[in-house]
C-alpha positions in Angstrom: 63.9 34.3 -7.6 63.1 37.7 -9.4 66.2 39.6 -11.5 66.6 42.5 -12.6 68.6 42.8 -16.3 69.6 45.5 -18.8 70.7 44.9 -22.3 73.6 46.8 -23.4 71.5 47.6 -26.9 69.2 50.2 -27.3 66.7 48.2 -28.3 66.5 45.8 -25.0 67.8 48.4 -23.0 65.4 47.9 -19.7 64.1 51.6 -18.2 65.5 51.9 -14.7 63.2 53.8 -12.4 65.7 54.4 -9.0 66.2 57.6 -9.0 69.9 58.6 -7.1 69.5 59.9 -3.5 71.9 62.4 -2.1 74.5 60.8 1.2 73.1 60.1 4.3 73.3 61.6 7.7 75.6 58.7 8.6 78.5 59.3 5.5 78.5 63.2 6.8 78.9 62.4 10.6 82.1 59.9 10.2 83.8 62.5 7.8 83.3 65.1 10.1 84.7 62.4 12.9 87.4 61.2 10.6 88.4 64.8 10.2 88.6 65.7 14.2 90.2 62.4 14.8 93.2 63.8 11.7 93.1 67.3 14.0 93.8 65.7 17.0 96.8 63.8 15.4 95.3 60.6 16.2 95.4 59.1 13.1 96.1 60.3 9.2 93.8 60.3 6.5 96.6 58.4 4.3 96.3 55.3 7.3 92.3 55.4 7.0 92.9 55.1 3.4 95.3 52.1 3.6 92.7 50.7 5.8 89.7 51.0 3.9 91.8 49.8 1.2 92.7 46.7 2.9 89.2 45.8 3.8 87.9 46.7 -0.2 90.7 44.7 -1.8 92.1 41.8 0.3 90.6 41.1 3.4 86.5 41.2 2.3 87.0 39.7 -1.0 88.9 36.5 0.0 86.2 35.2 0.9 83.8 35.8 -2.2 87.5 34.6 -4.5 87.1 31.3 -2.4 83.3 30.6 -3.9 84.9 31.2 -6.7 88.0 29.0 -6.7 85.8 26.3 -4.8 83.5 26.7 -7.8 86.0 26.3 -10.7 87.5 23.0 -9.4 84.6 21.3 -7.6 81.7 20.4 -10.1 79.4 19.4 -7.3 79.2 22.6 -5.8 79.5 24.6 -9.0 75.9 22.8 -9.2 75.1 23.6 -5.8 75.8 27.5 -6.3 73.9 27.6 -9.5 71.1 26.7 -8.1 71.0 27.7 -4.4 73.6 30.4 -3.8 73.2 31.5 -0.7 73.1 28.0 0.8 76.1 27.2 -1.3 78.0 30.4 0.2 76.9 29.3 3.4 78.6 25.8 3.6 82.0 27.7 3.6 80.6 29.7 6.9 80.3 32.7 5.0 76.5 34.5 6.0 74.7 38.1 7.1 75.8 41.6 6.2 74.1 41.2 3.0 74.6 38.1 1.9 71.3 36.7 2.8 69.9 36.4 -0.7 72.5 36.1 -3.3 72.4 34.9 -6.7 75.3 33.3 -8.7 76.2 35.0 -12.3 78.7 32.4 -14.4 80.6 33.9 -17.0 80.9 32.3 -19.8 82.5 33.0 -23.7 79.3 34.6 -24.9 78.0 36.1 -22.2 79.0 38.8 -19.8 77.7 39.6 -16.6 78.0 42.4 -14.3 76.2 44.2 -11.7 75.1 47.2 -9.9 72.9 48.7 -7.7 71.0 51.9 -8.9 69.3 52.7 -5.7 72.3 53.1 -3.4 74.5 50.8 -2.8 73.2 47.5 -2.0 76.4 45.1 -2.1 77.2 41.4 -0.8 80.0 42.4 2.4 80.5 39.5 3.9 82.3 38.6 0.2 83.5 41.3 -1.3 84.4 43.5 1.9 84.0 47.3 1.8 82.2 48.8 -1.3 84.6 50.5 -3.7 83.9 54.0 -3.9 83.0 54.2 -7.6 80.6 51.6 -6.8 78.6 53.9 -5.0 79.2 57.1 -7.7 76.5 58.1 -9.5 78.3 58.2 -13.0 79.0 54.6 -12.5 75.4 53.8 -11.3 74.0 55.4 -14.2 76.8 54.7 -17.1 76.8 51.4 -16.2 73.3 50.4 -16.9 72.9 52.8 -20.6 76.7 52.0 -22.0 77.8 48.7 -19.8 80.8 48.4 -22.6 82.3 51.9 -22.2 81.7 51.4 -18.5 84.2 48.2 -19.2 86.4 50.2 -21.5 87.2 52.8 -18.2 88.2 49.3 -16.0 90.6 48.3 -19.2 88.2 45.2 -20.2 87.8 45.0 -23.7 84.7 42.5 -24.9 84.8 41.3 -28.7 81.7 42.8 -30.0 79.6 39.4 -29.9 80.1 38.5 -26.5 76.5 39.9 -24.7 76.5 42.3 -22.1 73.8 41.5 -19.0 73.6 43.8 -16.4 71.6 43.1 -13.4 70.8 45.4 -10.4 70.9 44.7 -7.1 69.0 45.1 -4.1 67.8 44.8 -0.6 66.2 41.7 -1.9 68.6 40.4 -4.2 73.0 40.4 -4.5 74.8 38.9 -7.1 78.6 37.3 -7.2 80.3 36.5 -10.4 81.5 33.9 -11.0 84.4 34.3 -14.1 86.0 32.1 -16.1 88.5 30.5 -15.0 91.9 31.4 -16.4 93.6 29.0 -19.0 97.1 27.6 -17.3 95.3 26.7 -13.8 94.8 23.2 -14.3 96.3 21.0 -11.1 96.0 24.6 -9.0 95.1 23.6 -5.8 91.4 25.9 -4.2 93.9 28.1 -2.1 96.2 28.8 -5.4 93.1 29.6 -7.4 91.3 32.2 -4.5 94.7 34.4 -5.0 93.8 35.0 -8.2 90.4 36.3 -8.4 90.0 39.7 -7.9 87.1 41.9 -6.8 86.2 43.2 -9.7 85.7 39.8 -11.3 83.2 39.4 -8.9 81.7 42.3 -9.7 81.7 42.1 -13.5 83.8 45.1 -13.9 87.3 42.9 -14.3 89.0 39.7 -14.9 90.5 37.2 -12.7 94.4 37.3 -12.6 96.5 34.5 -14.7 98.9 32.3 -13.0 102.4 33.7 -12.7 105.2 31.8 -15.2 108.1 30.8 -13.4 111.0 29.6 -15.4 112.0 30.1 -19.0 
């Protein structure tokens, strides 16, 4: 298995040679759809919004949050993932649309990981759903791989200065998953409980996982 990494210091900073390629054909022709299907009052752009939105932040990434809660509370297949990802992802029935070679990043205290792709925008659907849009951006593809911890700074994630950064791009050949920590105050959370409260950008690198809601005083 061949990965790609970039350290966040100068010094180990790997040289990315990608170069960023303008939209294709296919992005022009469904705005120019979207927009006749808006004239012709068939739809709104606000309802294609909320739908897209749906598919990038609840629907798509359920599946990738339950590899993640399934690794948190079963040690087994934590194992399992390590070292065979895609055949881990594919006991749960999740494969194709880009998931066919997938690697599993675990957070841990000292080390960071996050990903990108610097090509285009290679990215794991069947788990996470619908690419974000700043996923694809170029300032994100680019700022991501030179200054990882400002990148980090723009999602709100604040790392203390000793924790490494490792960035890793992605490909046609290659996805990645995160896998974060899990949050402190989970313990006796059952796999379902535990999905709800990984997010996206966990998964991506870009975020943290959610903490378990206090009820009661």
């Amino acid at each position: 298995m061949t990965r790609e990494r970039a350290s966040d210091s100068a010094d180990g900073h790997k040289q990315h040679s990608h170069a960023w390629t303008p939209p294709l054909e296919i992005e022009a022709r469904v705005r120019a759809l979207e927009s006749l299907l808006v004239e012709k009052g068939l739809t709104s752009h606000d309802a294609i919004d909320t739908l897209i939105a749906a598919f990038e932040n609840d629907l798509g990434p359920m599946h990738g949050a339950r590899v993640v809660a399934k690794a948190w509370s079963d040690p087994a297949y934590r194992a399992r993932l390590s070292d065979n990802a895609t055949a881990a992802i594919e006991e749960l029935g999740y494969r194709g649309l880009q998931t066919e070679h997938v690697a599993a990043l675990f957070n841990t205290k000292p080390d960071h990981h996050m990903w990108v792709c610097t090509l285009c925008s290679c990215y794991p659907w069947t788990l996470l759903g619908i690419p974000p849009v700043w996923f694809k951006s170029p300032a994100y593809r680019a700022k991501v791989v030179s200054h990882p911890r400002e990148v980090l700074k723009d999602f709100g994630v604040t790392l203390d200065p000793a924790v490494t950064i490792h960035v890793w791009d992605t490909s046609a050949e290659q996805r990645y998953i995160v896998i974060p920590e899990r949050p402190l105050g989970t313990e006796g959370m059952s796999e379902e409980e535990l999905a709800q409260l990984v997010t996206r950008d966990s998964m991506i690198g870009t975020g943290f996982p959610l903490y378990p809601q206090r009820t009661g005083t």
